[in-house]
N, CA, C and O of each residue as an XYZ file, in Angstrom:
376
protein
N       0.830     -1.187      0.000
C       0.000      0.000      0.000
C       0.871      1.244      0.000
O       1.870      1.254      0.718
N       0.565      2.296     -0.754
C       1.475      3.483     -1.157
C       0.722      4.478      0.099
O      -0.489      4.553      0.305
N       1.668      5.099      0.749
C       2.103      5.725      1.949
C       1.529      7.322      1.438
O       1.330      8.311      2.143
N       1.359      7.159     -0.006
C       1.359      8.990     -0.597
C      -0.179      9.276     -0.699
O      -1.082      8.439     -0.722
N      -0.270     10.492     -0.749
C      -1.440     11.386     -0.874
C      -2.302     11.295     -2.110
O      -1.720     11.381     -3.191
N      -3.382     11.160     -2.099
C      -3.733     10.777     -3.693
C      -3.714     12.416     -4.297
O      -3.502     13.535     -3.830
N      -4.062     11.835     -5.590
C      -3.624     13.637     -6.535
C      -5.060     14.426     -7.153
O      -5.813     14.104     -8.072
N      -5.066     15.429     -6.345
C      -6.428     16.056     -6.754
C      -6.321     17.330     -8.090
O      -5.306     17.980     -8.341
N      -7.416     17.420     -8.680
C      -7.351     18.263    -10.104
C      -8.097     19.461     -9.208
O      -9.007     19.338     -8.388
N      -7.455     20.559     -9.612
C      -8.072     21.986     -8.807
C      -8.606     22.535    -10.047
O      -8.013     22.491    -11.125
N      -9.766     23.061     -9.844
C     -10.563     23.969    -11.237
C     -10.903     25.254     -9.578
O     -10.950     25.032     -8.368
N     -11.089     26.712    -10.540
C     -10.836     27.827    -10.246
C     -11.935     28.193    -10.875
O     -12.155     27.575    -11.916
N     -13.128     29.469    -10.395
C     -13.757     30.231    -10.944
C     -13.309     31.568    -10.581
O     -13.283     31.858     -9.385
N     -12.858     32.643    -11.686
C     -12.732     33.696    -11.431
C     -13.583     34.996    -11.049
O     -14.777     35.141    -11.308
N     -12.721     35.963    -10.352
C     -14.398     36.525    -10.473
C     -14.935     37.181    -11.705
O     -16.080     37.632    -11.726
N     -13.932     37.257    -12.983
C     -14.821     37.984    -13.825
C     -15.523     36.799    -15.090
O     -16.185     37.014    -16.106
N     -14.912     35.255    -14.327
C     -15.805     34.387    -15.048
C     -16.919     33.748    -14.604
O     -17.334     33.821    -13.447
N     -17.532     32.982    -15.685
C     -18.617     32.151    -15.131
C     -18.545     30.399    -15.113
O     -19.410     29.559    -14.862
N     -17.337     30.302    -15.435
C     -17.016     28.946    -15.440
C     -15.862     28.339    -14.619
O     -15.284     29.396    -14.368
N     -15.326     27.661    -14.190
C     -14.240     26.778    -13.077
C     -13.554     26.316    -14.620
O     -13.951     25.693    -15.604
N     -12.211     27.055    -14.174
C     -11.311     26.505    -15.276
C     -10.365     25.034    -14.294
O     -10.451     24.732    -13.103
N      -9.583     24.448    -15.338
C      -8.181     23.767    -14.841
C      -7.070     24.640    -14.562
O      -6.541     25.368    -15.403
N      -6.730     24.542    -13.333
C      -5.483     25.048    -13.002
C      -4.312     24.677    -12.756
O      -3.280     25.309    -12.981
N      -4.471     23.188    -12.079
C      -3.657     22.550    -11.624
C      -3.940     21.202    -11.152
O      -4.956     20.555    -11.404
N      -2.762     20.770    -10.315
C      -3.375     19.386     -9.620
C      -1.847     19.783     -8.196
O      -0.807     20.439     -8.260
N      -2.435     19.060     -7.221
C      -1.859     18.928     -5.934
C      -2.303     17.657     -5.287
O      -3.447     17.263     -5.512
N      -1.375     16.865     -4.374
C      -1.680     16.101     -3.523
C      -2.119     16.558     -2.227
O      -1.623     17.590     -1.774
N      -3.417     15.602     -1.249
C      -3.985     16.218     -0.584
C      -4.607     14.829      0.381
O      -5.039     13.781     -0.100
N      -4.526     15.104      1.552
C      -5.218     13.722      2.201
C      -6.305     13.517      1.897
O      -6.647     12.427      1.438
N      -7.366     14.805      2.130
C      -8.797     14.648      1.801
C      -9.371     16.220      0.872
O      -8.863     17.221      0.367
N     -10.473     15.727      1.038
C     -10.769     17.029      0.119
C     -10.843     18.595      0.591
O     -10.792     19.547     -0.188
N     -10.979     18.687      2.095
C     -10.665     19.852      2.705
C      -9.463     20.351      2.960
O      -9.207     21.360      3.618
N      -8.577     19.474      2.315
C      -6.841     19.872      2.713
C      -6.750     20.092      1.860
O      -5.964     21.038      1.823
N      -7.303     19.646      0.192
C      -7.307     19.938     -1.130
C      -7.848     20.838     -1.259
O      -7.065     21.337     -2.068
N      -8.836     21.793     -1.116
C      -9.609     22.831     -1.577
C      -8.521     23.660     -0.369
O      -7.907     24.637     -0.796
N      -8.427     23.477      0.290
C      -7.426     24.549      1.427
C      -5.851     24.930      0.843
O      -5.172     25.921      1.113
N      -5.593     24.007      0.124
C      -4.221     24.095     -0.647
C      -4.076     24.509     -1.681
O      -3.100     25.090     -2.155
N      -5.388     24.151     -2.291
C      -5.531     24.815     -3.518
C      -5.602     26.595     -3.625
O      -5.013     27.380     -4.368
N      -6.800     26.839     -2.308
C      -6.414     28.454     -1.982
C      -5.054     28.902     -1.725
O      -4.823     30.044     -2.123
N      -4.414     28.489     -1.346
C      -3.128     28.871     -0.923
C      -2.219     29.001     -2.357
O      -1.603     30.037     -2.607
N      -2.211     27.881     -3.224
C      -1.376     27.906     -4.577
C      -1.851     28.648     -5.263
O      -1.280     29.670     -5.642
N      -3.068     28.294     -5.600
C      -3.792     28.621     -6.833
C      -4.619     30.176     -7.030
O      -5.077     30.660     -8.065
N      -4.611     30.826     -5.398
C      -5.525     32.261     -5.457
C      -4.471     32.909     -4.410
O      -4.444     33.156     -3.205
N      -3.937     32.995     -5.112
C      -2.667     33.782     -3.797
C      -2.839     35.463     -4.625
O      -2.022     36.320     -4.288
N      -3.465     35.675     -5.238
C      -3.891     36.815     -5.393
C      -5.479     37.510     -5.471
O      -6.008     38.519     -5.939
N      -5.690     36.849     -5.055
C      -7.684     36.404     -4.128
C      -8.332     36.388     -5.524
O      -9.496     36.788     -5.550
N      -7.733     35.958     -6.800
C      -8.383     36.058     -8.304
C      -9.777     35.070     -7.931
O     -10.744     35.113     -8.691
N      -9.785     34.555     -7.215
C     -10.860     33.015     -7.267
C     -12.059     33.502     -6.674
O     -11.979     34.511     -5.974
N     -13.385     32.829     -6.878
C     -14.054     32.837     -5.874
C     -14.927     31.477     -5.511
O     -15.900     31.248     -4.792
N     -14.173     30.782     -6.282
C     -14.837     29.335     -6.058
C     -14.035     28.708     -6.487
O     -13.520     29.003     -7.566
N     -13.592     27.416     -5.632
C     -12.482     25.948     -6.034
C     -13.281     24.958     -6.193
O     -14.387     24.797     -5.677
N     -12.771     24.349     -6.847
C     -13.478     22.658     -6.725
C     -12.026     22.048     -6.799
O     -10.954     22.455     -7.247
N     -12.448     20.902     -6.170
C     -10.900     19.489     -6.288
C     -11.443     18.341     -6.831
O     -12.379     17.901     -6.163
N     -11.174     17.732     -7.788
C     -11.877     16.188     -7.797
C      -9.890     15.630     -7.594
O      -8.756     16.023     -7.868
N     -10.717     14.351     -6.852
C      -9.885     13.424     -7.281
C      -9.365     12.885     -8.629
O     -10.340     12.486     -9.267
N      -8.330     12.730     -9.253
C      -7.969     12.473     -9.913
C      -8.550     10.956    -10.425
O      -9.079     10.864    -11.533
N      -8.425      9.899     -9.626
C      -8.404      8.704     -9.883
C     -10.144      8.398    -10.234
O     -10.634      7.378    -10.721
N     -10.999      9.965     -9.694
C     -12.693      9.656     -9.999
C     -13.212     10.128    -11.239
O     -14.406     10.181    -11.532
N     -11.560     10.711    -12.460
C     -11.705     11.190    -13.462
C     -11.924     10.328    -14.545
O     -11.089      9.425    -14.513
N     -12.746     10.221    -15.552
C     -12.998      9.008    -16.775
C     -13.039     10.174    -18.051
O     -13.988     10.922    -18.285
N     -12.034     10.125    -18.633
C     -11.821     10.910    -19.867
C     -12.115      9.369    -20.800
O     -12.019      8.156    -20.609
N     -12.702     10.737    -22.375
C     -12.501      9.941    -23.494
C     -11.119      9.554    -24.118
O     -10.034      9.956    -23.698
N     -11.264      8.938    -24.901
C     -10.660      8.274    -25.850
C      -9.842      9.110    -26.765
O      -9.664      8.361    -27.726
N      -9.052     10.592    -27.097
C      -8.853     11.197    -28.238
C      -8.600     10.143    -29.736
O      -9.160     10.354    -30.812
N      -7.852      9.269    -29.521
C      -8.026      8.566    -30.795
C      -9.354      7.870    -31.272
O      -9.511      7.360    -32.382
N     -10.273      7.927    -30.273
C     -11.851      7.364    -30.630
C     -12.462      8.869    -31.038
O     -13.537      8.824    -31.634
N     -12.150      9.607    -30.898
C     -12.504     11.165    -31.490
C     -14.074     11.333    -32.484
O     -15.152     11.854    -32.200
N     -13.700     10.798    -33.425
C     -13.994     10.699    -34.873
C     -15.286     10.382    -34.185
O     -16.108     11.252    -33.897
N     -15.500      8.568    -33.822
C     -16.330      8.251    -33.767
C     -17.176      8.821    -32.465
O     -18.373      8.687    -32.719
N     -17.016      9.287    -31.430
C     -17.696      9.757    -30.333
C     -18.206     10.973    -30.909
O     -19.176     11.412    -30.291
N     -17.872     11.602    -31.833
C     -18.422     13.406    -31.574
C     -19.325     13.117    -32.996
O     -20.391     13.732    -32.977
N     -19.130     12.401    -34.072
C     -19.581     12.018    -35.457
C     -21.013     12.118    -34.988
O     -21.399     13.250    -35.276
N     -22.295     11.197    -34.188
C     -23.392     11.248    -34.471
C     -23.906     13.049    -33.946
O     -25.034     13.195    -33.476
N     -23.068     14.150    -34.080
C     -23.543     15.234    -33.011
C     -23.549     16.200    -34.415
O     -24.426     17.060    -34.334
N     -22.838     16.250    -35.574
C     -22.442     16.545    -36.646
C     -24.051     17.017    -37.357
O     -24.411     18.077    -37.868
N     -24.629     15.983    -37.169
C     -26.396     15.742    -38.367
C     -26.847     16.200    -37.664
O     -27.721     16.739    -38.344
N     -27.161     16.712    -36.035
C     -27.885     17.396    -35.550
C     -28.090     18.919    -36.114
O     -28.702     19.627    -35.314
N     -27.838     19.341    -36.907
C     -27.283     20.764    -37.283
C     -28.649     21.809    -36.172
O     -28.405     23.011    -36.061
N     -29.551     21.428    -35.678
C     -30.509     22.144    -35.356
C     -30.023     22.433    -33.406
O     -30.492     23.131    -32.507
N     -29.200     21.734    -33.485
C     -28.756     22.024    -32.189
C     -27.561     23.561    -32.321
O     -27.332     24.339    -31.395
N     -27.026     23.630    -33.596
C     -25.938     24.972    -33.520
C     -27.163     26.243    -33.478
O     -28.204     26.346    -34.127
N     -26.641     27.019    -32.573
C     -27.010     28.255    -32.005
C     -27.323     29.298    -33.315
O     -27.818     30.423    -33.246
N     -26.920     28.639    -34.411
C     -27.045     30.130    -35.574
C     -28.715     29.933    -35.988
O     -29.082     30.761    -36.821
N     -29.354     29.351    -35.715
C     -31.142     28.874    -36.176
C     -31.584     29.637    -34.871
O     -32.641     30.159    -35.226
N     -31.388     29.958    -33.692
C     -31.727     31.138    -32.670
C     -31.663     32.684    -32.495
O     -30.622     33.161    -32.043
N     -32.595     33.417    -32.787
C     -32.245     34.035    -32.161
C     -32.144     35.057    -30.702
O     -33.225     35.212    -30.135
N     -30.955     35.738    -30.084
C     -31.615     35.749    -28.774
C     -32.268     37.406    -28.740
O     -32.537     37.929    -29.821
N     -32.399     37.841    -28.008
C     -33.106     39.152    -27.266
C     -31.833     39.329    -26.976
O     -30.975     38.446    -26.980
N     -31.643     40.741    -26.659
C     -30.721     41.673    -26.568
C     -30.339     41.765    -24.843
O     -29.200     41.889    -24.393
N     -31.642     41.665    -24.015
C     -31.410     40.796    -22.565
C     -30.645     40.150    -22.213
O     -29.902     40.447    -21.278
N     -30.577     38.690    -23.081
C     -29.853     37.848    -22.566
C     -28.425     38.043    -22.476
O     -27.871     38.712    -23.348
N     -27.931     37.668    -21.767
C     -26.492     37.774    -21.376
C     -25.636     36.361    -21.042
O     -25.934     35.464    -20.253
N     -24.648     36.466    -21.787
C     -23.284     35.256    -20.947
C     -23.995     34.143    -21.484
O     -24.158     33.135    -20.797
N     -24.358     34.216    -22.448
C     -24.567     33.020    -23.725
C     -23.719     32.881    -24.786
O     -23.933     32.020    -25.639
């Protein structure tokens, strides 16, 4: 059994965004030592206003060489691209 810290992925929301980017990754016992460490590395200039940590090992990425075939049936949808909408002048951060 390995003695080490498992490795957590830190995502960051800024304050002038609306989304949690990737920033980094750090080892961490649990997830409150991870989101606590992550403030410390990752917003050492108070840019953040929200962390998240996942564990690394609870991450399931695709395939890039299966590419082709995973994104292919999304192609014929054409009614899903945003240019057949239009919005009101209201809406915002779309």
């Amino acid at each position: 059994m390995s003695n080490e810290w498992p490795l957590w992925e830190v995502f960051i929301r800024s304050k002038q965004g609306l989304d949690h980017k990737h920033v980094g990754s750090l080892h961490a016992a649990d997830a409150a030592m991870a989101i606590e460490n992550a403030r410390d590395v990752y917003t050492r200039r108070q840019e953040g206003v929200s962390i998240w940590v996942v564990e690394s090992s609870k991450i399931h990425a695709s395939d890039p060489d299966q590419s082709d075939n995973l994104f292919e049936p999304a192609a014929d949808k054409i009614y899903r691209h945003p240019t057949f909408y239009s919005l009101p002048p209201e809406v915002k951060n779309i």
